[in-house]
C-alpha positions in Angstrom: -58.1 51.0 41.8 -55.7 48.3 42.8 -53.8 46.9 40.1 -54.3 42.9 39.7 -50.6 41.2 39.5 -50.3 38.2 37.3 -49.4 35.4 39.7 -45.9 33.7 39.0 -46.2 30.3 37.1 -45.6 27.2 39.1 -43.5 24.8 37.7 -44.4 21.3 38.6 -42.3 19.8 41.3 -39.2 17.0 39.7 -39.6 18.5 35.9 -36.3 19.1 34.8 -35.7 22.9 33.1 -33.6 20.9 30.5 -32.3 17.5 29.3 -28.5 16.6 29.2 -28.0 13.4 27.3 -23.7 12.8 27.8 -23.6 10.3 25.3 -24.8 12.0 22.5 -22.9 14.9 23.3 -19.7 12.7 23.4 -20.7 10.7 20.2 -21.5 14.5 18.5 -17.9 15.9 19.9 -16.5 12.6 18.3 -18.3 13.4 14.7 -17.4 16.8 14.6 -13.5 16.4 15.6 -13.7 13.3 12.7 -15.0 15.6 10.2 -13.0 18.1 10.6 -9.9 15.8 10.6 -11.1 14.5 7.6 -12.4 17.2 5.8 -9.0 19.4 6.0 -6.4 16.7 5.6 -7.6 15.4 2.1 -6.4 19.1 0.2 -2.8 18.2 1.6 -2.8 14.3 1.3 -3.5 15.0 -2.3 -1.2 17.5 -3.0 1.5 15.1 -1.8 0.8 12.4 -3.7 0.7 14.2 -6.5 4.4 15.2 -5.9 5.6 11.6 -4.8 3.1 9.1 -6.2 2.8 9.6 -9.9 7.1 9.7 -11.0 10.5 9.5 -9.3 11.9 13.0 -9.7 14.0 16.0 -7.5 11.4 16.7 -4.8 13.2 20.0 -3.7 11.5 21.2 -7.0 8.1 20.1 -6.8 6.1 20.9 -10.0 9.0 20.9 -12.2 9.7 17.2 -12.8 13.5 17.7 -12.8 15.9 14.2 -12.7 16.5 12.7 -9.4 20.0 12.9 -9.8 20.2 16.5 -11.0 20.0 17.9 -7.0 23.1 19.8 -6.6 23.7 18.1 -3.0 23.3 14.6 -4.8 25.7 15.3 -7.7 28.7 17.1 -4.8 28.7 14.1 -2.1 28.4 11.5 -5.1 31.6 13.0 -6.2 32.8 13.2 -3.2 32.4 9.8 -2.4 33.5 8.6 -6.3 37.1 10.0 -5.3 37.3 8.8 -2.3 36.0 5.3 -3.9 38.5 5.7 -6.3 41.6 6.4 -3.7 40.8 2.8 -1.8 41.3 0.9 -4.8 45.1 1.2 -3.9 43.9 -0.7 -0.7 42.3 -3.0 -2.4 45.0 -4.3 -4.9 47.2 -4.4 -1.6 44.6 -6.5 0.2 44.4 -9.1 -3.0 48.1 -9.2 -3.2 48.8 -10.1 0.7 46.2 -12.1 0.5 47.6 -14.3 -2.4 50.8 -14.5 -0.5 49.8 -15.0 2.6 47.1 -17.2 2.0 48.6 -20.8 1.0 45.5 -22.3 -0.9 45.1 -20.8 -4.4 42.4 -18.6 -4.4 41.6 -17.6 -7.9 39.2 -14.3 -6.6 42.5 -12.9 -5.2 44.5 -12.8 -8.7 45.6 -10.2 -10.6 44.0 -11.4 -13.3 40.8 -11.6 -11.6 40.9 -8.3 -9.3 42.4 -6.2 -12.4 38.9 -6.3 -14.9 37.0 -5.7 -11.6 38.8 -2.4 -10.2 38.8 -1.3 -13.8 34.7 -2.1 -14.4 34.2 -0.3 -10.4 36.2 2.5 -11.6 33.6 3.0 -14.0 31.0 2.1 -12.1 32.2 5.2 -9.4 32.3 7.7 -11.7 29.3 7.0 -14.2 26.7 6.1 -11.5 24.9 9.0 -11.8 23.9 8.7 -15.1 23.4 5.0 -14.6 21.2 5.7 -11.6 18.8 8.6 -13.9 18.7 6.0 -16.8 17.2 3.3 -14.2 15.1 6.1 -13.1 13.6 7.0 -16.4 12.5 3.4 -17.3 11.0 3.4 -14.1 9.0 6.9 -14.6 8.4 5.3 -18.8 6.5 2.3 -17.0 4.5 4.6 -14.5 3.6 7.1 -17.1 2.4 4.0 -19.2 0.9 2.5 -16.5 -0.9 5.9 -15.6 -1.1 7.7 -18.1 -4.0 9.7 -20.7 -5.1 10.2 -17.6 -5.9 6.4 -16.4 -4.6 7.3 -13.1 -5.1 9.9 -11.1 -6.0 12.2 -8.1 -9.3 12.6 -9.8 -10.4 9.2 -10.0 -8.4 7.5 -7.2 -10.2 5.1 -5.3 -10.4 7.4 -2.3 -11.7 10.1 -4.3 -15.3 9.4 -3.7 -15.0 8.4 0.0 -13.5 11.6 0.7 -15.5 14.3 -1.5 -18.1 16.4 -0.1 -21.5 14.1 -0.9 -19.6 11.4 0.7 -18.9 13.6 3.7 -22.0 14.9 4.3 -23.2 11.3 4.1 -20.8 10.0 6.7 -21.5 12.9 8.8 -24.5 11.4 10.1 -23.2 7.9 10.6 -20.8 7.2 13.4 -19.3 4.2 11.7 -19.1 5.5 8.4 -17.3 8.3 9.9 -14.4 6.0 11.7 -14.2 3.7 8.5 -13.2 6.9 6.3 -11.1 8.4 9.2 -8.5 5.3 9.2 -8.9 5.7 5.5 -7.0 8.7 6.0 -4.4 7.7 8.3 -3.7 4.9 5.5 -2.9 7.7 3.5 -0.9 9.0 5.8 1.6 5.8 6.3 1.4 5.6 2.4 2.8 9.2 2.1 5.2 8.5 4.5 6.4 5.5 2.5 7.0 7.7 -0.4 8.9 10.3 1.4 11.2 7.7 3.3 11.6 6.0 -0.2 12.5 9.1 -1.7 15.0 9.6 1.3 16.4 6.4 0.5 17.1 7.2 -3.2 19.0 9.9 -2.1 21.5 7.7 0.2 21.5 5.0 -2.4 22.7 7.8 -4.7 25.2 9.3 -3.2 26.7 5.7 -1.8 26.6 4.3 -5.3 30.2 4.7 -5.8 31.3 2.9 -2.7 28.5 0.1 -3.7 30.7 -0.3 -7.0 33.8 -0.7 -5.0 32.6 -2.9 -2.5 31.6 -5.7 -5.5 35.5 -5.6 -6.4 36.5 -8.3 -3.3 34.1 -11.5 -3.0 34.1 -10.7 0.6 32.1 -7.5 0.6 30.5 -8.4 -2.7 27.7 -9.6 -0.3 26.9 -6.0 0.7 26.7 -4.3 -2.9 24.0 -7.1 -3.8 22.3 -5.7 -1.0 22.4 -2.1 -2.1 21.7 -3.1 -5.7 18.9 -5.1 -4.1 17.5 -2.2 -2.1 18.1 0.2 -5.0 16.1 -2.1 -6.9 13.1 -2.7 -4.6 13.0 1.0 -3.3 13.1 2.3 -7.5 10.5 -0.5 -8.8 8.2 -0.6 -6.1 6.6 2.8 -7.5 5.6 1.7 -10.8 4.1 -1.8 -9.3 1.8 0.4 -6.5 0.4 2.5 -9.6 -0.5 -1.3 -11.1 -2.5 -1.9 -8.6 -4.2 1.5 -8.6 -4.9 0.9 -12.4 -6.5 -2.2 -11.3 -8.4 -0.9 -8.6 -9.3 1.8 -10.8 -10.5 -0.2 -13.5 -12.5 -2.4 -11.1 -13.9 0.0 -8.7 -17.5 -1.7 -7.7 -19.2 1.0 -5.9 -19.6 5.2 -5.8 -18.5 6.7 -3.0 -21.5 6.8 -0.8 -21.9 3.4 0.2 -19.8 1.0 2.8 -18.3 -1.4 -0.3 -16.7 2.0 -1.4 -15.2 2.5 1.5 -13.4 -0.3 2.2 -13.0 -1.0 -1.3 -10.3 2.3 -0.7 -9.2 0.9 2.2 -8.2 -2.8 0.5 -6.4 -0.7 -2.1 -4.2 0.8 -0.1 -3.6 -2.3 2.2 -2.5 -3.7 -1.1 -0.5 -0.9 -2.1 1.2 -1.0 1.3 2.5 -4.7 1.0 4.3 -4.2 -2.4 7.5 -3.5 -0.7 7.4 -6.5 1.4 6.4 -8.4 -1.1 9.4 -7.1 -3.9 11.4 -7.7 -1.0 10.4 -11.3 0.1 10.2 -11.8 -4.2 14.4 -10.8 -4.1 15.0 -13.1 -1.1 13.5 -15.8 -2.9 16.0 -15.5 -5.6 19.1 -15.6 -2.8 17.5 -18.7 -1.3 17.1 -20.5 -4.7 20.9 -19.4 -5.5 21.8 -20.9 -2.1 20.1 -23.9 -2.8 21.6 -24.6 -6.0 24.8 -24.2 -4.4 24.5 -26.3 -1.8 23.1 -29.3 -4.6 26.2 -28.6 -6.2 28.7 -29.5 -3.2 26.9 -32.2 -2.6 26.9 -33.6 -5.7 30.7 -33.1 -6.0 30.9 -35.0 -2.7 29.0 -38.0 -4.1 31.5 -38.2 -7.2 34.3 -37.9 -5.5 33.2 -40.6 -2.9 32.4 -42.6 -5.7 35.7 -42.3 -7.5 37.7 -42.9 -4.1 35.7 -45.9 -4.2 35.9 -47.3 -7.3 40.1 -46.5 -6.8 
C-alpha cells in the first residue's frame, strides 16, 4: 500500500512570519538601560551622602566621625605653612618700616604701633588655627545634628527615598516619562555629591592655608585676600548645615508618596533648592562688601560737602 504524504502547508502569499516594531524596541532598550542605571546607582549615592551629607568630619575615616583637622596630612603642611607664616613676618615689619620712610604722607596702617598688635594677633592666629578651624567645625556639626537629628533627617526618609525604592521602580518601569523624570533625579544626586566632595576638598586647602590667611590680614594691602579666605571658609563650612534646613523642610512638608509625578518632582525641587545654597551664601556675603562699600563712599562724600562748605564759609 502506498503511503499518503501530508501535503506541506501553504503559507499565504505577503503574510509576514513575524512583526518587527523598531520603536518599541528602541523605547524598551531605553527603559531597560534607565532602570538599570537607576536601580544600581541609588546603593552608592546613599552611602555617600551618608559620609558627606549629615556632619563635617575626616573623610579618609569614613564611619568613624573623627575631627576634620585631626588628618595627619592636614595637621604636617598646616605646620609647615604656620613656620613659614611665621618666618615672613620679618618681611613684613621691613615692608611697614620702608614704607613709613619712604612714603611722605603719614599713613597710620604702616606704624609700629599699628603693625606691632597685628603681627602679634597673626602669630597667634598661625599657630592656633587648627584648633580654631575644629571649634568652627563643631558648631557647624552642633547645628546639623540639631537640625537633623532623633532621626528628623535621614537616608530613610529623604525626599528621594520614595522615588527611588523598589514600588516606585516597578511603577516607573512601565512609564517612559516617569522613568526620565527619576533618571535626572539621580544625576542631581550626582552633582550634589560632587558638591560635597569638592567642598570637603576645599576645607582641606582652607586648612592648611589658614596660617598664611592670618598673615596676609597683617598689611591693609593684602587684608583684601584673607577676607576672601575667611569668606570662603565661611560659605564652604555653613552651607552644610543650611542644605540639611531645607531637607528638614522638605521633609516635613513632603505632599505625596513616592509613586506619583508630585513626588517626583517634589525630589527634584529639593535638590534644585539644596543646589543654590552656595550661590545664595555667597551672593548673601557680597551683599555685605557692597553695603560696606557703599557706606564708605557716603562717607567721602559727606566729608567733601563739609569741607566745601567750610572753604566757603572761610
Amino acid at each position: 500500500m502506498t503511503p499518503v504524504v501530508a501535503a506541506p502547508a501553504v503559507i499565504a502569499a505577503g503574510a509576514p512570519l513575524f512583526s518587527f516594531d523598531p520603536v518599541a524596541f528602541v523605547v524598551h532598550l531605553v527603559e531597560g538601560g534607565l532602570l538599570q542605571f537607576v536601580s544600581t546607582a541609588r546603593q552608592t549615592i546613599d552611602a555617600v551622602l551618608t559620609t558627606y551629607l549629615f556632619g563635617t568630619y575626616d573623610v579618609t575615616r569614613p564611619g568613624a566621625s573623627a575631627p576634620l583637622t585631626s588628618n595627619s596630612a592636614i595637621v604636617g603642611l598646616n605646620a609647615l605653612l604656620a613656620t613659614a607664616a611665621t618666618a615672613l613676618v620679618v618681611a613684613v615689619f621691613l615692608y611697614s618700616c620702608l614704607r613709613t620712610v619712604v612714603d611722605r604722607r603719614i599713613d597710620v596702617q604702616h606704624t609700629l604701633q599699628v603693625v606691632l598688635p597685628r603681627v602679634l594677633v597673626a602669630v597667634v592666629l598661625m599657630h592656633w588655627s587648627l584648633p580654631l578651624i575644629q571649634m568652627a567645625v563643631d558648631l557647624e556639626n552642633a547645628l546639623c545634628t540639631l537640625v537633623a537629628g532623633n532621626g528628623a533627617v535621614g537616608p530613610a526618609n529623604l525626599p528621594w527615598a520614595d522615588p527611588l525604592a523598589g514600588p516606585a521602580l516597578q511603577t516607573a518601569a512601565t512609564n517612559l516619562f516617569l522613568l526620565v523624570l527619576t533618571a535626572v533625579m539621580v544625576v542631581a544626586l550626582v552633582i550634589l555629591v560632587l558638591a560635597y566632595v569638592v567642598r570637603a576638598t576645599i576645607l582641606t586647602v582652607l586648612c592648611v592655608t589658614a596660617p598664611l590667611a592670618a598673615l596676609l590680614h597683617v598689611l591693609p594691602e593684602t587684608r583684601v585676600y584673607a577676607r576672601q579666605w575667611a569668606r570662603l571658609f565661611t560659605i564652604t563650612l555653613f552651607m552644610q548645615f543650611v542644605q540639611l534646613l531645607v531637607l528638614r523642610v522638605a521633609v516635613q512638608l513632603t505632599v505625596a508618596d513616592g509613586h506619583s509625578l508630585v513626588s517626583i518632582l517634589y525630589a527634584l525641587a529639593a535638590l534644585y533648592l539644596m543646589l543654590r545654597v552656595p550661590g545664595a551664601l555667597n551672593s548673601a556675603a557680597h551683599w555685605e562688601r557692597r553695603v560696606v562699600s557703599a557706606g564708605r563712599r557716603l562717607e567721602r562724600s559727606a566729608r567733601r560737602l563739609a569741607v566745601s562748605r567750610l572753604e566757603g564759609l572761610a
